[in-house]
OpenMM code with the backbone's topology and positions (N, CA, C; nanometers):
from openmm import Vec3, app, unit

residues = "UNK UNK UNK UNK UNK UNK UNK UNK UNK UNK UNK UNK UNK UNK UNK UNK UNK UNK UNK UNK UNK UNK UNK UNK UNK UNK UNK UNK UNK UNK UNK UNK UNK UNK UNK UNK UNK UNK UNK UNK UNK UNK UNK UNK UNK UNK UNK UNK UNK UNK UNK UNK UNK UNK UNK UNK UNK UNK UNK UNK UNK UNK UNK UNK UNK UNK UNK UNK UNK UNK UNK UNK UNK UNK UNK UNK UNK UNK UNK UNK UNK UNK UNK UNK UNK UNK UNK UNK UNK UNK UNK UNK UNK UNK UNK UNK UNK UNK UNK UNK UNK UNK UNK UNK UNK UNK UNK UNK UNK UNK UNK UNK UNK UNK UNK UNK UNK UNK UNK UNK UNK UNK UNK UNK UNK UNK UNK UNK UNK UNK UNK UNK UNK UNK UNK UNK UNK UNK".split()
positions = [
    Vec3(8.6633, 12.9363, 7.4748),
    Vec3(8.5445, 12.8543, 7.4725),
    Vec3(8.5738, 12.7227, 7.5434),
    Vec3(8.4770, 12.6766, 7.6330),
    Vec3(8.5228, 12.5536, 7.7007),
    Vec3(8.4497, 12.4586, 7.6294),
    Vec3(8.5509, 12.3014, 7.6389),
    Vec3(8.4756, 12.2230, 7.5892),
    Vec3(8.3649, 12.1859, 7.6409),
    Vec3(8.2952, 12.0851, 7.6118),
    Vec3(8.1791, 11.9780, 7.6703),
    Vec3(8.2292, 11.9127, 7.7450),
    Vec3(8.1971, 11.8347, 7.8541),
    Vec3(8.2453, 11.7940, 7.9592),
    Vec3(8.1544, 11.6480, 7.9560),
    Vec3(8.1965, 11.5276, 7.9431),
    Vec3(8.1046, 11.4034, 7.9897),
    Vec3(8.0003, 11.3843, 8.0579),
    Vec3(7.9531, 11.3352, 8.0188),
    Vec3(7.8365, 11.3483, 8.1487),
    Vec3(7.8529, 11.2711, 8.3009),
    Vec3(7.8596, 11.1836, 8.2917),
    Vec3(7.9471, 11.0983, 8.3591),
    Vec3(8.0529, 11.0092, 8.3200),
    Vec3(8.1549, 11.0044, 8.4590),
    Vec3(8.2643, 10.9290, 8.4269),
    Vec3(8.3254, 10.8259, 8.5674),
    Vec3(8.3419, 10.6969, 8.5423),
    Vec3(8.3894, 10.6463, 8.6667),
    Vec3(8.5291, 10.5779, 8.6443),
    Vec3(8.5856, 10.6399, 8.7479),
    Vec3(8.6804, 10.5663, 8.7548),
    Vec3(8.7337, 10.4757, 8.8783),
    Vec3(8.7859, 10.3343, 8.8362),
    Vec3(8.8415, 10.2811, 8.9315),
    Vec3(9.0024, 10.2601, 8.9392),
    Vec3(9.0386, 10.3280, 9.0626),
    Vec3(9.1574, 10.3162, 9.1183),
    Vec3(9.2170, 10.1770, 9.1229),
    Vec3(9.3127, 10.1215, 9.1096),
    Vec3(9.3306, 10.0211, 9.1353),
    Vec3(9.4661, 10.0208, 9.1825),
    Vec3(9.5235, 9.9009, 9.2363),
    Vec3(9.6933, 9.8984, 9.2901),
    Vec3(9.7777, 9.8796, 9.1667),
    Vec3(9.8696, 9.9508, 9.2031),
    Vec3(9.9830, 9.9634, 9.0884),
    Vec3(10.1154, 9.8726, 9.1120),
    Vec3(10.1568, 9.7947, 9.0424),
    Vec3(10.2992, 9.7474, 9.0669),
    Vec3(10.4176, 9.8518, 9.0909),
    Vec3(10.4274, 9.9741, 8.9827),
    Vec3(10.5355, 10.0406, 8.9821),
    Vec3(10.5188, 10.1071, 9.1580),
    Vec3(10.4196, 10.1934, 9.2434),
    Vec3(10.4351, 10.2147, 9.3424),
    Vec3(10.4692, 10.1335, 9.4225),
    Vec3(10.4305, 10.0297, 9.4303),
    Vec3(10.4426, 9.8654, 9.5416),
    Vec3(10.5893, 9.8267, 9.5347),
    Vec3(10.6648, 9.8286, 9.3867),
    Vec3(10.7875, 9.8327, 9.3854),
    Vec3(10.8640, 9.9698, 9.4339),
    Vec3(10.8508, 10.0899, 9.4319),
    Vec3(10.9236, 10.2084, 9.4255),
    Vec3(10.9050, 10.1510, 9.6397),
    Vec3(10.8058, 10.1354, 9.6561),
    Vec3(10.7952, 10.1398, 9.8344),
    Vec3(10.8615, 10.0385, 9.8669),
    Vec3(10.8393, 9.9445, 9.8137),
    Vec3(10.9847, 9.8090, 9.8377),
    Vec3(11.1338, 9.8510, 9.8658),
    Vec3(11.1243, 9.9257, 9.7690),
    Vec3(11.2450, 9.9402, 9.7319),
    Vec3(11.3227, 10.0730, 9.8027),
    Vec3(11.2460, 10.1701, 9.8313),
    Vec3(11.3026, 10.2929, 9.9402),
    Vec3(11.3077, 10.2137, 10.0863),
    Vec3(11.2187, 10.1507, 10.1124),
    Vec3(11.2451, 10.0831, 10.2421),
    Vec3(11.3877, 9.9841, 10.2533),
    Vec3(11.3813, 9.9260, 10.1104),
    Vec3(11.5663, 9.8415, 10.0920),
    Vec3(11.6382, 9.9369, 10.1276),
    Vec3(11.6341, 10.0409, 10.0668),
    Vec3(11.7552, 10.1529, 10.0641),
    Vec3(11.7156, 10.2038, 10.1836),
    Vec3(11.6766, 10.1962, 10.2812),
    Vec3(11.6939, 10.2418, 10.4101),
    Vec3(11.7091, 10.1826, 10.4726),
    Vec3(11.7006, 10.0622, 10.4709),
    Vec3(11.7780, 9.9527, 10.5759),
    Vec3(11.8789, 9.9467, 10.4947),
    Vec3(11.9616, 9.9196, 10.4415),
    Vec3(12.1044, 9.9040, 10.3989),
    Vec3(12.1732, 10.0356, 10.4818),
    Vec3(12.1074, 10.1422, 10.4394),
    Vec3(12.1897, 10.2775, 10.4975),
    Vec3(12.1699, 10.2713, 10.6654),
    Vec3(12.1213, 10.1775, 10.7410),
    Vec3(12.1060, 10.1655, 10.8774),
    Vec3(12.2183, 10.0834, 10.8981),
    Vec3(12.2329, 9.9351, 10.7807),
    Vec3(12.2892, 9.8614, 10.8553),
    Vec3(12.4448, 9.9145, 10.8274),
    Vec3(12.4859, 9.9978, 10.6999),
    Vec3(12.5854, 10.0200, 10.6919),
    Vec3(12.6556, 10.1675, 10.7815),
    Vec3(12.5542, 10.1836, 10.8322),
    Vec3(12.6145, 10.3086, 10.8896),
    Vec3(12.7143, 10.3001, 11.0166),
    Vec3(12.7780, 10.4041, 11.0475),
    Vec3(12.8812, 10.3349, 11.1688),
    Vec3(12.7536, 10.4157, 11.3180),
    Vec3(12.7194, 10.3264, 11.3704),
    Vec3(12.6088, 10.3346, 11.4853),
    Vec3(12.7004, 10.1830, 11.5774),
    Vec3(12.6142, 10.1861, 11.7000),
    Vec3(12.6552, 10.0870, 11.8170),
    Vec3(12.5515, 9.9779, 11.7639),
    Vec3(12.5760, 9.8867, 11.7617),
    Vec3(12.4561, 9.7372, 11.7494),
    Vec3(12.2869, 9.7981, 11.7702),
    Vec3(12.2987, 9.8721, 11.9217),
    Vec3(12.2029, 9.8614, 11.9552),
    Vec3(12.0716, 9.9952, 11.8964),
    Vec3(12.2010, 10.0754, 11.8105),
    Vec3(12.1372, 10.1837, 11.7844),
    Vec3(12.0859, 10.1615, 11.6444),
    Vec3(12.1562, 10.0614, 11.5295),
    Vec3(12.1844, 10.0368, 11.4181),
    Vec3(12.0261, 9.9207, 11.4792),
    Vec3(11.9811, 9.8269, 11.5394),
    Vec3(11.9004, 9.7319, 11.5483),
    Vec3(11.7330, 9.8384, 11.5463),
    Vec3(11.7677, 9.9141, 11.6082),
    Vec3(11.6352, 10.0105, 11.6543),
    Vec3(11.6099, 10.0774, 11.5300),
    Vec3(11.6966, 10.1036, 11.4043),
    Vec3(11.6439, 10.1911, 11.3266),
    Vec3(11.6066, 10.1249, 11.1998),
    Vec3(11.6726, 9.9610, 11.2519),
    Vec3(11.6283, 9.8597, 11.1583),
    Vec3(11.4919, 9.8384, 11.2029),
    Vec3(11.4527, 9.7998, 11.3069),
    Vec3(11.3395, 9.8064, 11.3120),
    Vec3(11.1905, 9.8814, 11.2896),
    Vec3(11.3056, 9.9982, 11.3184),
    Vec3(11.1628, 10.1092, 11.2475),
    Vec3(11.1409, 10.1170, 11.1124),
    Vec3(11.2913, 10.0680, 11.0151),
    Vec3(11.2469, 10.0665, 10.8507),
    Vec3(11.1259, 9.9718, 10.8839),
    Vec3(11.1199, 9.8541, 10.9342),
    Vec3(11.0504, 9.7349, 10.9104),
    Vec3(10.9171, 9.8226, 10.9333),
    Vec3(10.8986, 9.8370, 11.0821),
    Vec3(10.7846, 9.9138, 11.1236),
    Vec3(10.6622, 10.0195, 11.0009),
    Vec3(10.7815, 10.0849, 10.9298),
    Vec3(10.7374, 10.1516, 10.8571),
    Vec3(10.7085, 10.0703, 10.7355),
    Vec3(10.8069, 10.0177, 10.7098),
    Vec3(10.7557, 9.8885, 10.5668),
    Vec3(10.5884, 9.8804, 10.5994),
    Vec3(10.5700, 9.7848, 10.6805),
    Vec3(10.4424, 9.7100, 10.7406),
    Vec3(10.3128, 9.8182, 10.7746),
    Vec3(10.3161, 9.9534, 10.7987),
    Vec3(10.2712, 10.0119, 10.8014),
    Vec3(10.1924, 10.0798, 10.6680),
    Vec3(10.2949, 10.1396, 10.6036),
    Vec3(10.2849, 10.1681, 10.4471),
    Vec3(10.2480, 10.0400, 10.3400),
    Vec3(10.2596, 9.9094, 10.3770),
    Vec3(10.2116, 9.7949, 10.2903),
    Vec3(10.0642, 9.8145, 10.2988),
    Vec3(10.0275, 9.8137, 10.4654),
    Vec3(9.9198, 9.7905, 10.4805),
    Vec3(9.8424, 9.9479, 10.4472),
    Vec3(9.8304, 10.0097, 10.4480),
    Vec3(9.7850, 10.1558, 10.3396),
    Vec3(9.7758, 10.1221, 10.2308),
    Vec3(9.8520, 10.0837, 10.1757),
    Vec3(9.8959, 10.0362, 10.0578),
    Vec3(9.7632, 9.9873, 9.9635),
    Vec3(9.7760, 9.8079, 10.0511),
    Vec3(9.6765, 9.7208, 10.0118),
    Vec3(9.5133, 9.7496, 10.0329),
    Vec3(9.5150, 9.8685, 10.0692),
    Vec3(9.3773, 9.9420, 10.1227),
    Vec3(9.3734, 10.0540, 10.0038),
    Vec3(9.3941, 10.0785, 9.9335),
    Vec3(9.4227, 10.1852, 9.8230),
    Vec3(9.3099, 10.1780, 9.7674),
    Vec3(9.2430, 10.0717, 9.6995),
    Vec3(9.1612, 10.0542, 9.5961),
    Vec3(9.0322, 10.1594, 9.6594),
    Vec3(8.9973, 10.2501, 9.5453),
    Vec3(8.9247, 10.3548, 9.5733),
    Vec3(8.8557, 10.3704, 9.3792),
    Vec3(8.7465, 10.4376, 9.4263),
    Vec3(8.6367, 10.5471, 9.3076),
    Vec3(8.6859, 10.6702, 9.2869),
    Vec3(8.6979, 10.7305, 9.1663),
    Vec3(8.6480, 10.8925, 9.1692),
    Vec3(8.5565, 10.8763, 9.0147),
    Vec3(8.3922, 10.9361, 9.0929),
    Vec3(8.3436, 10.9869, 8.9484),
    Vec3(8.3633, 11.1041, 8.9357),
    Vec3(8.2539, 11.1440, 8.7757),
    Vec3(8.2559, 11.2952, 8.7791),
    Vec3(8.1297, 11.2883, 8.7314),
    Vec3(8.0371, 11.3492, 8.7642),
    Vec3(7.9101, 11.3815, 8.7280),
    Vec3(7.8737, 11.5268, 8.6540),
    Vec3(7.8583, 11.5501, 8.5389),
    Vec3(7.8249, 11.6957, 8.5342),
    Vec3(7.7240, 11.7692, 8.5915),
    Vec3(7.7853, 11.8679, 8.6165),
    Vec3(7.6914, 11.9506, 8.6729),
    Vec3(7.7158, 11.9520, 8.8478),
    Vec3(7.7612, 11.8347, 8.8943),
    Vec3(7.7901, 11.8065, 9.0509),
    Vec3(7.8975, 11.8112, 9.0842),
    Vec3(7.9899, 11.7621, 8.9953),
    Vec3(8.1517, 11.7405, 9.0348),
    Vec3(8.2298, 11.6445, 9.0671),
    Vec3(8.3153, 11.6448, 9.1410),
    Vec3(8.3719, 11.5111, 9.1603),
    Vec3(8.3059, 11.4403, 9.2948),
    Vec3(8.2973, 11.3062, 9.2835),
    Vec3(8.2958, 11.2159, 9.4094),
    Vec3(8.3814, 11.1432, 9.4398),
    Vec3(8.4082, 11.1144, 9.5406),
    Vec3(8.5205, 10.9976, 9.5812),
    Vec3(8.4452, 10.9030, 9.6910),
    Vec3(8.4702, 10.7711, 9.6043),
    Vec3(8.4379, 10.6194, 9.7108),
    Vec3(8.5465, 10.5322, 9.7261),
    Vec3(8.5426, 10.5169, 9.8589),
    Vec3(8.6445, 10.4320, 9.9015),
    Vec3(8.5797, 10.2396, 9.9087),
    Vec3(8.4647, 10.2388, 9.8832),
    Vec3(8.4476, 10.1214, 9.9069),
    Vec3(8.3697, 10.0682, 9.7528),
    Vec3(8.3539, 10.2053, 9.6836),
    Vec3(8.2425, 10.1591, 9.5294),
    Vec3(8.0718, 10.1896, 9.5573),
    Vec3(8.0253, 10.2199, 9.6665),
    Vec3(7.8898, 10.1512, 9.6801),
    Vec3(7.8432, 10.3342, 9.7406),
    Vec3(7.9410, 10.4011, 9.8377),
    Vec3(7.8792, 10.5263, 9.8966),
    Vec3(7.9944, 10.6554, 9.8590),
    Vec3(7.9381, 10.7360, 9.8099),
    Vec3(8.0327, 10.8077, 9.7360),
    Vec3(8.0258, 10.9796, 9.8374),
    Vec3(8.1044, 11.0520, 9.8374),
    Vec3(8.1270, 11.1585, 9.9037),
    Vec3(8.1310, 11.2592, 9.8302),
    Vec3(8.1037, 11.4354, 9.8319),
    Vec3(8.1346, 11.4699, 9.7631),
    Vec3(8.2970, 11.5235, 9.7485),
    Vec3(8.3694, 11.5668, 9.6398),
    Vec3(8.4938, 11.6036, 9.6854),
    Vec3(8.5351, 11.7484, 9.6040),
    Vec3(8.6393, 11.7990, 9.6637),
    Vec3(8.6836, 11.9427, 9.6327),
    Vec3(8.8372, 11.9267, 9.5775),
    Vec3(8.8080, 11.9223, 9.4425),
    Vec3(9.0000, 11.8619, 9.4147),
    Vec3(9.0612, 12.0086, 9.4358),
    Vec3(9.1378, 12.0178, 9.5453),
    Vec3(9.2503, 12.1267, 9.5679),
    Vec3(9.4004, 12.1313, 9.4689),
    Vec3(9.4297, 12.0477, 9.4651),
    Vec3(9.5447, 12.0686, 9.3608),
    Vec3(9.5972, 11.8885, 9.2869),
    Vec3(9.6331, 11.9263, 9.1792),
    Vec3(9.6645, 11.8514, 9.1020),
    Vec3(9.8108, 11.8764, 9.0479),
    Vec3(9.9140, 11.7637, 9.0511),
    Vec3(10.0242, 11.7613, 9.0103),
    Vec3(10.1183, 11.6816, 8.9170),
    Vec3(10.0880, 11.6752, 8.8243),
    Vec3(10.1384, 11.5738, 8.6921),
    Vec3(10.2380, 11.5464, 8.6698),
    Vec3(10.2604, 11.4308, 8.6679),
    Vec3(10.3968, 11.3508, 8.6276),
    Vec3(10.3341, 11.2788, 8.4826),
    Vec3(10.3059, 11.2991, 8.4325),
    Vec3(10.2292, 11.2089, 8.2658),
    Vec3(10.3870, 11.1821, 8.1997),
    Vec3(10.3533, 11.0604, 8.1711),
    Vec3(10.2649, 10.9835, 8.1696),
    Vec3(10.2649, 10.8871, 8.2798),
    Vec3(10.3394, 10.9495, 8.3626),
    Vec3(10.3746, 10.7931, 8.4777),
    Vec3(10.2527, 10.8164, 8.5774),
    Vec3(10.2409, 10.9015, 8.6487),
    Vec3(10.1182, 10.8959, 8.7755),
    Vec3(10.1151, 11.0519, 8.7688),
    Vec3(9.9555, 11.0620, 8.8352),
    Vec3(9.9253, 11.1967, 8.8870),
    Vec3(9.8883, 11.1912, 9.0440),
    Vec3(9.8978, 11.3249, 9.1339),
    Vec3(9.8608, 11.3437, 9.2402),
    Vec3(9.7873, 11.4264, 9.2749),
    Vec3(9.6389, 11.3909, 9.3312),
    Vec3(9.5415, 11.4784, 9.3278),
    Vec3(9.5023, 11.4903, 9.4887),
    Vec3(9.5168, 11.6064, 9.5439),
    Vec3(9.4520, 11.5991, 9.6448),
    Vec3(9.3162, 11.6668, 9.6713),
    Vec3(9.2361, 11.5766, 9.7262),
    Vec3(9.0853, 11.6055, 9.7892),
    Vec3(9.0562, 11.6699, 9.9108),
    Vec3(8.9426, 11.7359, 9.8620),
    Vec3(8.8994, 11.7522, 10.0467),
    Vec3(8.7814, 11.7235, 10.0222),
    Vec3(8.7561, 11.6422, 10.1295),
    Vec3(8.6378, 11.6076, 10.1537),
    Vec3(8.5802, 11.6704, 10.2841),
    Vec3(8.5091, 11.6115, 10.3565),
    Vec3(8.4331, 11.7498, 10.4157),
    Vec3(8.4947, 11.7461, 10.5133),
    Vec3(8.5810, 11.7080, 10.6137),
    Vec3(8.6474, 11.7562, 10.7128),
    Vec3(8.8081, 11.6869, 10.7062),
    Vec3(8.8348, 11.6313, 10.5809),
    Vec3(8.9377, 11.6081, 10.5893),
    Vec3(9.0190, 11.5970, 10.4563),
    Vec3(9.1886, 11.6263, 10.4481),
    Vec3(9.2229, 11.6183, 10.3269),
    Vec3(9.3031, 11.4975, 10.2557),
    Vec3(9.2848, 11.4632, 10.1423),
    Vec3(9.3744, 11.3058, 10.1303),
    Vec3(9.4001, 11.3342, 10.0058),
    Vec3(9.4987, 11.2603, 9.9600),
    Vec3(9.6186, 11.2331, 9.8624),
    Vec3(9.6228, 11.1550, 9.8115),
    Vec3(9.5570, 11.1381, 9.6429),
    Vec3(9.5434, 10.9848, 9.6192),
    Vec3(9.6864, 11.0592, 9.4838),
    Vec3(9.7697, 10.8907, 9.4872),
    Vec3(9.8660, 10.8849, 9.3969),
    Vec3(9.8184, 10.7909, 9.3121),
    Vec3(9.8411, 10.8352, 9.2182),
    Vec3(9.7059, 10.7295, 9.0609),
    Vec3(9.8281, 10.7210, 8.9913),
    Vec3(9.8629, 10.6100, 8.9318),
    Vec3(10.0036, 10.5868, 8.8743),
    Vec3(9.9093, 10.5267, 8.7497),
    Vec3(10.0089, 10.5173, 8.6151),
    Vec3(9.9541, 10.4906, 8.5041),
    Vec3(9.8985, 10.3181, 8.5004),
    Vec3(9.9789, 10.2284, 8.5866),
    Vec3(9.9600, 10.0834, 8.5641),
    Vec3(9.8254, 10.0959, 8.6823),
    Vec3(9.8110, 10.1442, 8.7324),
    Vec3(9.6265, 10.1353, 8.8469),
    Vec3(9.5174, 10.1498, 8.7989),
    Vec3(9.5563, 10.1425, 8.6448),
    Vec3(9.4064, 10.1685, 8.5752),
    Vec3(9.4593, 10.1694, 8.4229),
    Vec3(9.3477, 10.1130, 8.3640),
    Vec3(9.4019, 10.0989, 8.2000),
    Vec3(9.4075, 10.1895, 8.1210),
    Vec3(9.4962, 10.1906, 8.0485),
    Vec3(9.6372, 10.3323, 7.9806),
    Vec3(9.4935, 10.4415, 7.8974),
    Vec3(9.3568, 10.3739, 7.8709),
    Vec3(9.2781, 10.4641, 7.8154),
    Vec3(9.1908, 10.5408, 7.9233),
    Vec3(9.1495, 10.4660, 8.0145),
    Vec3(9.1210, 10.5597, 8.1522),
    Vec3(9.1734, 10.6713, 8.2340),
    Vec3(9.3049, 10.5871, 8.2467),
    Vec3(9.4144, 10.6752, 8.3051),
    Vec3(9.3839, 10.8340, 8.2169),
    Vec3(9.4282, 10.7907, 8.0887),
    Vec3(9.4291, 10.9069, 7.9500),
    Vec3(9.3214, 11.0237, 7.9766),
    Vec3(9.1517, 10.9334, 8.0110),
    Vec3(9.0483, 10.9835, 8.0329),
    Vec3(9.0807, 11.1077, 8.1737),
    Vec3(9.0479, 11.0448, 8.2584),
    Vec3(9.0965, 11.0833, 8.3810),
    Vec3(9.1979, 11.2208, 8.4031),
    Vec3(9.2986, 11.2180, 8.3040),
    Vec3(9.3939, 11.3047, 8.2904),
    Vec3(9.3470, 11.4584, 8.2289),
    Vec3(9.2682, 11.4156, 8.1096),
    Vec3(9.2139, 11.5352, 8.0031),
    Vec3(9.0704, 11.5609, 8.1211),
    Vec3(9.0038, 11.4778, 8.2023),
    Vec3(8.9016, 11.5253, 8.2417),
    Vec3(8.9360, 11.6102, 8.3717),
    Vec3(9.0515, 11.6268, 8.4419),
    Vec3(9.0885, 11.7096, 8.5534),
    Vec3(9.1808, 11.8383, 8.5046),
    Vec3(9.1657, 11.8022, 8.3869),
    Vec3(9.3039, 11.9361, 8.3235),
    Vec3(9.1329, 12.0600, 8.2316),
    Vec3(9.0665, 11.9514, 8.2167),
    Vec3(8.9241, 12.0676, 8.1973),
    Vec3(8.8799, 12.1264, 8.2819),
    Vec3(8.8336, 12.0295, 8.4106),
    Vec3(8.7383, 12.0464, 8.5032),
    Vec3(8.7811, 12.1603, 8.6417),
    Vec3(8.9190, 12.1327, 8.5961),
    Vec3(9.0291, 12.2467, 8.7665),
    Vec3(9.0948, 12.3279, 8.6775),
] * unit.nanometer
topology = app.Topology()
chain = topology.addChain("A")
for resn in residues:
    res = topology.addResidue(resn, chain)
    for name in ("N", "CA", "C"):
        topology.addAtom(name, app.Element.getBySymbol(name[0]), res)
């Protein structure tokens, strides 16, 4: 027997410290392993630069994160990236790490994306929500 399902539900994504730190911090550990590695100056400078490259790249993704997913019964999920125009979406798979973050990927209509929802991006009873409402709904 399935349960009842909400009628509606919104959630907002928000930025997480623990990811912002974990990306800090793999980018440390890859420049250390550049600078310590035995390479020529010029080869060891180029791959420093691409950690950076990539730092600055992935920050800025990063700080662009803040995103919607409702759930409407009867319609399904939506995903908004800005709050105001919502899309519909097709959650393809879901992968749980609980209580720390989940990874849900979408498709939306011609393309697929990967949102990583960590427990501190949203408050510990949402998150909770969010969790029991994709373990019903997929």
């Amino acid at each position: 027997m399935k349960k009842p399902v909400e009628s509606q539900a919104v959630f907002k994504i928000g930025h997480s410290k623990w990811l912002r730190n974990s990306l800090y911090g793999i980018h440390f550990l890859a420049a250390i392993a550049c600078w310590q590695a035995q390479l020529t100056g010029e080869t060891r400078a180029m791959l420093l630069i691409l950690v950076l490259i990539s730092l600055i790249f992935q920050r800025n993704r990063y700080t662009k994160s803040l995103c919607f997913l409702y759930f409407r019964d009867d319609k399904g999920w939506f995903f908004s990236s800005d709050g105001k125009h919502s899309k519909p979406v097709l959650i393809k798979m879901i992968t749980r790490f609980s209580p720390f973050f989940v990874v849900v990927t979408l498709q939306l209509e011609h393309e697929i994306k990967r949102l990583i929802i960590c427990g501190d991006s949203m408050k510990q009873d949402m998150f909770r929500r969010l969790n029991v409402l994709l373990k019903v709904t997929h």
